[in-house]
C-alpha positions as CSV (number, residue, x, y, z in Angstrom):
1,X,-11.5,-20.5,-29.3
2,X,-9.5,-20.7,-26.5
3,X,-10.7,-22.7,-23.2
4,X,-12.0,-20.8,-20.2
5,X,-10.0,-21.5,-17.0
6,X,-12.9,-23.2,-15.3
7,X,-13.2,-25.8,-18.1
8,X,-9.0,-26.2,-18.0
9,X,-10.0,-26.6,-14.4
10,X,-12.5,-29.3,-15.0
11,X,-10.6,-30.9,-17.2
12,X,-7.8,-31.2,-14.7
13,X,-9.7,-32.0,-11.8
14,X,-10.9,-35.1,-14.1
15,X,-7.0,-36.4,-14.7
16,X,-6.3,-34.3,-17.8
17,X,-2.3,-33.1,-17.1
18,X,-2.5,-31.4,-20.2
19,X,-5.1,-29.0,-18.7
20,X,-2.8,-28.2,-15.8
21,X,-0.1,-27.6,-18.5
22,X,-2.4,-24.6,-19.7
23,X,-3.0,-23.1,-16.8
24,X,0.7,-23.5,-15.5
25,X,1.3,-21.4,-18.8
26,X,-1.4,-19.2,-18.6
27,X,-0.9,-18.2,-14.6
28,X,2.5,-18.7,-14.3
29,X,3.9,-15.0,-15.6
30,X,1.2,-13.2,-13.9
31,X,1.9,-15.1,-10.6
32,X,5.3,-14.6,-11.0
33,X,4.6,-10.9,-11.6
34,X,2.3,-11.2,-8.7
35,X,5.2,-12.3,-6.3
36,X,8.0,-10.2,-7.9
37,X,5.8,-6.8,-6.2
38,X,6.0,-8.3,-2.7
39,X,9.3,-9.9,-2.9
40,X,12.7,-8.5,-5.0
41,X,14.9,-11.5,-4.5
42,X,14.2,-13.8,-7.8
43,X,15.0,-17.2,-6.0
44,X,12.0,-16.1,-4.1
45,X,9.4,-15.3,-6.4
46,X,10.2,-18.9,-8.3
47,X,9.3,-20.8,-5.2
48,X,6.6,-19.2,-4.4
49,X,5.4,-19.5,-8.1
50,X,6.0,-23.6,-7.8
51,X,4.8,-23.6,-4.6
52,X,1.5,-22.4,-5.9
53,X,1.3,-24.9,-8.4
54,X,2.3,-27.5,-5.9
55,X,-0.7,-26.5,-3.4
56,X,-3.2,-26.9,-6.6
57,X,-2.0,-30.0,-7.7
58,X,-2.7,-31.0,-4.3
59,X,-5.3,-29.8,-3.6
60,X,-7.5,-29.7,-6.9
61,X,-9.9,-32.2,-5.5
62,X,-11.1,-29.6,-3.9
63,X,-12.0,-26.9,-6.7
64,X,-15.5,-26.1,-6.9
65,X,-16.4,-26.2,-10.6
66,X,-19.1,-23.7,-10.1
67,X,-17.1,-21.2,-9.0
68,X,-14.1,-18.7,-11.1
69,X,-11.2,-20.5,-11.2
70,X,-8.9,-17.5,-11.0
71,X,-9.8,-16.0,-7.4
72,X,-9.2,-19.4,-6.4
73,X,-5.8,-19.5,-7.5
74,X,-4.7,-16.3,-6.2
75,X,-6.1,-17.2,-3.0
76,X,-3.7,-19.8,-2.9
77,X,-0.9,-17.6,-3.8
78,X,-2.0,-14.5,-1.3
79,X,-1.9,-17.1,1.2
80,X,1.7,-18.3,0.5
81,X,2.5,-14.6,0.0
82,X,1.6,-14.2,3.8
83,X,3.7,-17.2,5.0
84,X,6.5,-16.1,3.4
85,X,5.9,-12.4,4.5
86,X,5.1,-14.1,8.4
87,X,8.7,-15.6,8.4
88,X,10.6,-12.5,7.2
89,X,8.8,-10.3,9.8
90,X,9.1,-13.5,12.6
91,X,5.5,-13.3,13.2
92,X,3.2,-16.5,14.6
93,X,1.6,-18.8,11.8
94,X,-1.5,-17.8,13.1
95,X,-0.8,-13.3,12.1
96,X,-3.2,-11.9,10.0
97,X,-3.0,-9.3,7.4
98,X,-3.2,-6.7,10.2
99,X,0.0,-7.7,11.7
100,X,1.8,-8.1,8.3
101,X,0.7,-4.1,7.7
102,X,1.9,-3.4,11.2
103,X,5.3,-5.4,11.2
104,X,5.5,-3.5,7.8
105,X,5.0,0.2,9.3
106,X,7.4,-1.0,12.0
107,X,10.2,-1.7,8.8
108,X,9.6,1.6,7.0
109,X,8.3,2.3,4.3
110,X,10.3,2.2,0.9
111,X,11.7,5.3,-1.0
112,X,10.9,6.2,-4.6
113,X,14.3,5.9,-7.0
114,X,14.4,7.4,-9.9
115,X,17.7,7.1,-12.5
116,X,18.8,9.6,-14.7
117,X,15.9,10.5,-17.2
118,X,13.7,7.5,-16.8
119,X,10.9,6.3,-18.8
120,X,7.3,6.4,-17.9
121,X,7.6,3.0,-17.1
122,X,10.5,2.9,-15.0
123,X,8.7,6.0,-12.8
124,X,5.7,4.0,-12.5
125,X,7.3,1.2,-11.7
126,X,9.5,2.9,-9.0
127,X,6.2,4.3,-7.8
128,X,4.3,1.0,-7.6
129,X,8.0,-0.5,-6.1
130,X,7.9,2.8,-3.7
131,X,4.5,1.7,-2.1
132,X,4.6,-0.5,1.1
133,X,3.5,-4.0,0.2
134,X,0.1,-3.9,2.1
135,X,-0.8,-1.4,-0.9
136,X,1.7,-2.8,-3.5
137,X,-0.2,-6.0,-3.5
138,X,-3.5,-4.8,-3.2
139,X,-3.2,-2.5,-6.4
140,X,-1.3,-5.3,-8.5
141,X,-4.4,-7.6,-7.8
142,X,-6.8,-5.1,-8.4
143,X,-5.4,-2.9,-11.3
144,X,-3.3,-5.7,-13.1
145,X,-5.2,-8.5,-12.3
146,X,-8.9,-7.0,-12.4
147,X,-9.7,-8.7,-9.4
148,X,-12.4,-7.3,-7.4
149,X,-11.6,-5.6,-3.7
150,X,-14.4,-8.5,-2.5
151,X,-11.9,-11.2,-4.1
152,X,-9.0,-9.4,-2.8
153,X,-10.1,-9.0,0.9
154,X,-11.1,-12.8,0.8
155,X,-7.6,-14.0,-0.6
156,X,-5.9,-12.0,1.9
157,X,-8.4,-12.5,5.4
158,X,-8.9,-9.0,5.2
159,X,-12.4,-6.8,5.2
160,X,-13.8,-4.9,2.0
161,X,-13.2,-2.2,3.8
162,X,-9.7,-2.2,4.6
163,X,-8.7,-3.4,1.3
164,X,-10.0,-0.5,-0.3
165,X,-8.4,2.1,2.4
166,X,-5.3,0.5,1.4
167,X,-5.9,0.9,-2.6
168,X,-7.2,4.5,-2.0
169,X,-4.2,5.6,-0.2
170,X,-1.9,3.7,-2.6
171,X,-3.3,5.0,-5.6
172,X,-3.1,8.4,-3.9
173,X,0.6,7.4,-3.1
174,X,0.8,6.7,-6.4
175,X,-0.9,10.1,-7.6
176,X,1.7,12.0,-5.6
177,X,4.6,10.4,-6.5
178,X,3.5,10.5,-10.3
179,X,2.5,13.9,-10.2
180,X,3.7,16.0,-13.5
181,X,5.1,13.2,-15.5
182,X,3.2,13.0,-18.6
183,X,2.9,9.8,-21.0
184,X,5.7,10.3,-24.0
């Protein structure tokens, strides 16, 4: 049976590299998947993914073996995600998820593009593409990730409540822009 990520965690936390060798496998393509919704230039997403890794290494002293392993992680990441969204936007270190949404509206929001008879997957991956990121990265947590909107507001300093405005009115987005195209 395979090891939970709390016992990898443990395991690492106690000098084990193999155990971070797991995880790195295990987290690495969803993080990277993670990254690739806020962020389209590849160079990018690789940094951010390493510089996840990095910050555990780092800071793995401080993981709290009582607690999931995974919303840890990802709070990590979120918070790297921010940085890196702070300096494109030229906001202060110290912007919150509120300014990032509002240096967002200020960019425009992305259009939907759809090629020549695309594949479900391609339209729902335009859709999820045509979302602004406040939303984009909210629903790839929640709906890819199965992380709770609790989890989510906490990884990205947000409330409950605004987290789940923002996946209700990207799932609507989504509902919209999907409207009539039926699984083949």
């Amino acid at each position: 049976m395979d090891e939970t990520d709390e016992d990898l965690a443990r395991r690492y936390v106690g000098g084990d590299s193999s155990a971070f060798d797991a995880l790195f496998l295990r987290y690495q393509p969803r993080l990277r998947a993670v990254f690739a919704r806020s962020f389209s230039d590849h160079q990018t997403v690789e940094d951010l993914v390493q510089a996840t890794f990095l910050k555990l290494h780092r800071g793995r002293e401080r993981y709290d073996p009582s607690r999931p392993f995974r919303p840890w992680l990802y709070t990590i990441a979120m918070g790297l995600r921010q940085d890196e969204l702070r300096r494109r936007y030229r906001l202060p270190p110290t912007a919150g998820e509120e300014a990032l949404v509002g240096a967002e509206a200020e960019q425009g929001e992305p259009q939907v593009r759809f090629s020549m008879e695309p594949s479900l997957a391609d339209r729902v991956r335009a859709a999820i593409d045509g979302l602004p990121e406040s939303q984009r990265v909210v629903i790839q947590l929640h709906r890819f990730e199965q992380l709770t909107f609790e989890e989510i507001a906490a990884m990205l300093g947000a409330s409950p409540g605004s987290v789940r405005v923002r996946a209700s009115r990207g799932y609507g987005a989504l509902r919209e822009a999907l409207a009539g195209v039926e699984a083949s």
